[in-house]
N, C-alpha and C positions, 0 to 999 in steps of 0.2 A: 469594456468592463476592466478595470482595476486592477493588475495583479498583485498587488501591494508587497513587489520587488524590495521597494526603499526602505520597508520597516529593516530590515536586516542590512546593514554595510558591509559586512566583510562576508566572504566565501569561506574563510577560515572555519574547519571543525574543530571544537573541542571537543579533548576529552570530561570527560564528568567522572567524581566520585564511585566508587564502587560501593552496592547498597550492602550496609551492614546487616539488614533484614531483606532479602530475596522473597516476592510473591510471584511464583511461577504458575501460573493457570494449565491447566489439563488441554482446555481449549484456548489455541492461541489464530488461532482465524476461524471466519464464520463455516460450519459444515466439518470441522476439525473433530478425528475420532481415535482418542488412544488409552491407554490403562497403564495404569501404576506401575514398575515391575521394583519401585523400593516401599521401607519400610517406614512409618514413623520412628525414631532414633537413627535411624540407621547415618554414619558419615557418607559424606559423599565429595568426589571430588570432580574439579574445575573440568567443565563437560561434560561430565559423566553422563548418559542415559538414565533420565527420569521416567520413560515413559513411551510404549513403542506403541504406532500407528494399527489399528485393527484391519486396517484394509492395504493392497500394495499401496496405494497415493495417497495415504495417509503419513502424516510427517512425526518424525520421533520428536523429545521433548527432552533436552541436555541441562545440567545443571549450569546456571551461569555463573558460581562461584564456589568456592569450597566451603565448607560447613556443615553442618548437620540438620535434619528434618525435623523439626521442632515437632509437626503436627501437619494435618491437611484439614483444609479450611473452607466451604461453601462459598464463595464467592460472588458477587452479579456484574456481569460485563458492561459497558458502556453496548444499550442496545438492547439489555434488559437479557443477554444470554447467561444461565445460572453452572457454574461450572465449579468441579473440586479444584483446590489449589494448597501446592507444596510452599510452606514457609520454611524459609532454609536461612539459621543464623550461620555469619559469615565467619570461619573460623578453619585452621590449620594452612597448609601452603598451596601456592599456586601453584601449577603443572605447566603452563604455557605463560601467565602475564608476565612482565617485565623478565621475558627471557629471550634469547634469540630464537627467531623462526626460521626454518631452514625452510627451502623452497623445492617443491617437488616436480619433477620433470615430468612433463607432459604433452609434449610433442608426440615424442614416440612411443606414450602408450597405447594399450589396447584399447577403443572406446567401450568395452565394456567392464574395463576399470575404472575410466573416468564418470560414468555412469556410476559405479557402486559407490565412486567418494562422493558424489553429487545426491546419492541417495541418501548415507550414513549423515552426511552432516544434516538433517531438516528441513532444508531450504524452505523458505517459503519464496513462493515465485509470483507474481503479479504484473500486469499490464499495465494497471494506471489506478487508482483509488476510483475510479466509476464502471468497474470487471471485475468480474471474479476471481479467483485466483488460480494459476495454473498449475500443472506435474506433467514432467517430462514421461511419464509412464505409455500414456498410450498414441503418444507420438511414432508417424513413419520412421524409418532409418532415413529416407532423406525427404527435406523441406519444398517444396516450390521458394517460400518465404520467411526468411527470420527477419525479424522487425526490430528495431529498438527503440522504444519508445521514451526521448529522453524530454517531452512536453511539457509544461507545469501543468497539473494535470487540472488543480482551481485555484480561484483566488489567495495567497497568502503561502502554498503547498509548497515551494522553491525548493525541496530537497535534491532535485533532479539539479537543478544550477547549480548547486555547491560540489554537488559530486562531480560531475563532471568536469568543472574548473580544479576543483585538488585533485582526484585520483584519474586523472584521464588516462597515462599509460595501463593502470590496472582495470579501466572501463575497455579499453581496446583488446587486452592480454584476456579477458571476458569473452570480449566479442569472437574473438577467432577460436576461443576454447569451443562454445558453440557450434562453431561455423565445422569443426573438427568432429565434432558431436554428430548434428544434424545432416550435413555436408546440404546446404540451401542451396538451391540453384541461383537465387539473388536474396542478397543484405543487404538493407534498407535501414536509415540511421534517422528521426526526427527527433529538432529538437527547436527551441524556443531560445535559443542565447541574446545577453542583451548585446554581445558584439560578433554579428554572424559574422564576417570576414575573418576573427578570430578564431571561432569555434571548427571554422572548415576550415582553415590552415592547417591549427593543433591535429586532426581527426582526416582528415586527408592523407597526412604524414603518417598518423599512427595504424589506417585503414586501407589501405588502398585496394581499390575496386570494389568497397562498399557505398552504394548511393547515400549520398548528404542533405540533406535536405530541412534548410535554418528558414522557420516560420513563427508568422507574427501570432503571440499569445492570443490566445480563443477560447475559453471556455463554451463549450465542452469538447475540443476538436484530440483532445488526448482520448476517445473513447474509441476505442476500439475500432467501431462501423464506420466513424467519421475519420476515422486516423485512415485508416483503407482506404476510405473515397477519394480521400486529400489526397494517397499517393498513387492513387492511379489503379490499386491493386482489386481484382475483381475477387467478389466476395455472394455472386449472385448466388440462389440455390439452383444446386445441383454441378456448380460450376466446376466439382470438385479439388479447388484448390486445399494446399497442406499449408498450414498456415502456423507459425508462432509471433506471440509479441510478448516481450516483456522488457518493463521499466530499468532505468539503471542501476535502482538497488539489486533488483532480479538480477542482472548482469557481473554485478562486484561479488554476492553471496556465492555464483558458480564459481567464481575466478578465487576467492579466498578459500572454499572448500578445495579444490583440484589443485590449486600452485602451496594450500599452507595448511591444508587438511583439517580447515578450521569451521564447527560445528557453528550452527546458526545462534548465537549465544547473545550478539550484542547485533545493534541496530544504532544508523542515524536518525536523527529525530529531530526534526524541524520544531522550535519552539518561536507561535508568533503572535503577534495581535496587538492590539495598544494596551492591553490588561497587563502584560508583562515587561518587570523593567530590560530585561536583555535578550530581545529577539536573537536568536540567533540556529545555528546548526549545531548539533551536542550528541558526542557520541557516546552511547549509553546501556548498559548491560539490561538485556529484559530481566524482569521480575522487579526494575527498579520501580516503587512509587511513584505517582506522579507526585505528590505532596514533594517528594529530594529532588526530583527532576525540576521541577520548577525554582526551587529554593536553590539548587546550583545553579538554575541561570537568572539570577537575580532576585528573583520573587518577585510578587504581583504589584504592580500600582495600586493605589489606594481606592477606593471606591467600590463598585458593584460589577460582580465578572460572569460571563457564561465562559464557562470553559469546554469546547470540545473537541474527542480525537478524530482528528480527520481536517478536511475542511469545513468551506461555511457551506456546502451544499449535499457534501456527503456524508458529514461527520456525525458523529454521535456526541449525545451531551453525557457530561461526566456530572456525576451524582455524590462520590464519595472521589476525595484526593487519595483515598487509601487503591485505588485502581493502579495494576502495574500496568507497562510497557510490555508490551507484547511483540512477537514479530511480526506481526501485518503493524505494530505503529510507525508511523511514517512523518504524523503532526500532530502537535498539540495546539490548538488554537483558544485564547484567550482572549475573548471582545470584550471590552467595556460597554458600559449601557449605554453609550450613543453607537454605539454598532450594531445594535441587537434590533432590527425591526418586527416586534412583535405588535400585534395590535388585534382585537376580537373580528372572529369569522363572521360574517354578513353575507347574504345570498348572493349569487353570480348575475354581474348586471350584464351579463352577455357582451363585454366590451372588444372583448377579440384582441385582449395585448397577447394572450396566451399562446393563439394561434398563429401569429406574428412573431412572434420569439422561439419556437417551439425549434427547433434544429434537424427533426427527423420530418417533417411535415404535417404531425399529427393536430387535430383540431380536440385540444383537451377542454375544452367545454362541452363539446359532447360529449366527451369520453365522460365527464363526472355526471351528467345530467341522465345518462343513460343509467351509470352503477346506482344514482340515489335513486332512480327509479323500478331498478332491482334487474335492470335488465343487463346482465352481464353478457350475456351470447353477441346483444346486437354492440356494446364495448367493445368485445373482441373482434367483432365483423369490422369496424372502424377504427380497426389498429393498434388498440391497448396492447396486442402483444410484441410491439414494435419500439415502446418507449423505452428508450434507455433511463429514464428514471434521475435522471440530469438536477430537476428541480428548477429549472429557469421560471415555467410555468407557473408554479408557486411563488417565486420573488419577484413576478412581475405582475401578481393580482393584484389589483386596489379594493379586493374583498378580501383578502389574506384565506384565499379559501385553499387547504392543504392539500393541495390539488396531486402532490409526487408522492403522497402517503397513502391515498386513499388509490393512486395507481399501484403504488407497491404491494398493498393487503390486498385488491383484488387480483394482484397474478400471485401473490401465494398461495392465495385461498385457492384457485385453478390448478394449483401443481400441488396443492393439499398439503405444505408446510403448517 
């Protein structure tokens, strides 16, 4: 499979404009729970706390610019989640941008003040865009395994390459802030580079005594269960191993809150696809547009575009360019309509690519023939609760039968989402 590496040339990030108009959503990852604690009018300045978490693992919500709150605003997610949203026009001074950032010593603090600046900034924390997202909250004090998941996680996603080619000493200054956290009994490092001799020199030097391990691109092999099996790590039940993984944005957000005490505010953003003229890596304040976000990296090629955030198998389609940047954004993908294989649903010829492709072992022809048949119990008997929900299944139908959807709605419907 593809990882469509070439659309982007350079590893270089830039910076992006800062949005004159701020759309900050209440919810900014799926299952995210918090409340207002300002006013409509009210000024607000550059980080300030918009919005505190109801639950401990619930993540606050900082302003990513200074200005005032015009209003709050109903919203609909890519995903179809309906949430309130602070409109914040951009106005008065900055507190932190274009000023010197003094750096905070952390060796010899206590971990349970590294912990409160890991808490106060936001974080959002993720494995890979095919998991859920994670909180250091109810983690042991120490690890069996800290993981770092630095894999392309699908097709076109490359954010993981670029970071770690620019900011590798602060991907590593991450790693050991963790390791200091957690205290793992072993660290474990995968990644996908296109020059491994390079990527284990650079991270050997920066790492040492953390396992390396440079493998060849695989969609879906960034998931979690697969990432495990690939390195060896037992994951059986009851096995009780303590286990974390998290991606190397999850890695740079610890290391920028703890060494610069810097609130989860802005994000990298992969922008890619043939739809757009400037593939590239663009770093970018949430609540930005995508409508700016795109239009600062070039704007779209001419013709007919699907655009969505995420990738091409986990992603969500965008409905309105009026949608911000969130902190779970990580990609924007723009296909052109020779990329878009849609084509009408026709019944299951029983051809078995599904079964064949499938990466956990499951036989998703039965899996659907049982759910239209109403039989959920005997789906779950034959493994429905074991799909990772990948979607290979579906893009390898020659019936286009939505084979990762119709698994996704019936394990929600089982967990009564």
């Amino acid at each position: 499979m593809d990882s469509f590496r070439s659309l982007i040339a350079s590893h270089t990030i830039q910076p992006l404009f800062l949005p004159s108009l701020a759309v900050v959503p209440l919810v900014q990852y799926p299952g995210a729970r918090a409340e207002w604690v300002v006013e409509a009018g009210d000024p607000v300045a550059e980080e300030q706390v918009l919005a505190r978490g109801l639950r401990a693992a619930d993540l606050a919500v900082h302003s990513p610019i200074p200005g005032r709150i015009l209003e709050f605003r109903e919203v609909t997610l890519p995903g179809g989640t309906v949430t309130s949203a602070a409109l914040i026009r951009l106005e008065g001074e900055f507190g932190r941008t274009g000023r010197p950032t003094a750096k905070k010593e952390w060796l010899q603090a206590p971990d349970a003040e590294l912990a409160a600046r890991i808490a106060a900034a936001g974080i959002y924390l993720s494995s890979s865009s095919l998991d859920p997202r994670r909180t250091l909250e109810p983690l042991p004090s120490a690890l069996d395994f800290l993981v770092i998941n630095g894999l392309q996680p699908e097709p076109y996603l490359t954010l993981s390459l670029h970071l770690q080619h620019e900011r590798a000493e602060d991907v590593a200054e991450g790693v050991r802030i963790l390791q200091k956290l957690l205290r793992p009994a072993r660290t474990e490092f995968a990644a996908d580079p296109e020059d491994a001799e390079q990527w284990a020199a650079t991270f050997s030097a920066l790492l040492p005594g953390v396992g390396l391990h440079s493998l060849e691109f695989r969609y879906p092999q960034a998931q979690e269960g697969l990432l495990l099996k690939t390195l060896g790590i037992p994951l059986a039940p009851g096995s009780g191993s303590r286990i974390l993984i998290v991606d190397t944005a999850s890695v740079l957000a610890v290391r920028d809150a703890v060494v610069e005490g810097r609130p989860h505010v802005e994000v990298t953003v992969v922008v890619t696809g043939r739809g757009v003229r400037q593939p590239g890596a663009y770093r970018v304040r949430i609540g930005t547009p995508l409508a700016q976000l795109l239009k600062d990296a070039g704007g779209l090629a001419p013709g007919e575009h699907k655009i969505l955030v995420g990738g091409p198998f986990q992603g969500k389609a965008v409905d309105h360019l009026s949608t911000p940047v969130l902190k779970s954004t990580q990609a924007v993908l723009v296909l052109d309509r020779e990329e878009v294989n849609e084509a009408v649903e026709r019944p299951c010829i029983r051809c078995g690519q599904c079964v064949e492709s499938c990466p956990v072992g499951l036989e998703p022809l039965n899996l659907h023939k049982a759910l239209k048949q109403g039989a959920a119990d005997l789906a779950w008997s034959e493994g429905l609760g074991f799909c990772i929900e990948c979607g290979i299944c579906s893009f390898v139908c020659p019936s286009r039968v939505p084979l990762a959807a119709e698994f996704q709605a019936a394990k929600e419907a089982r967990r009564g989402l």
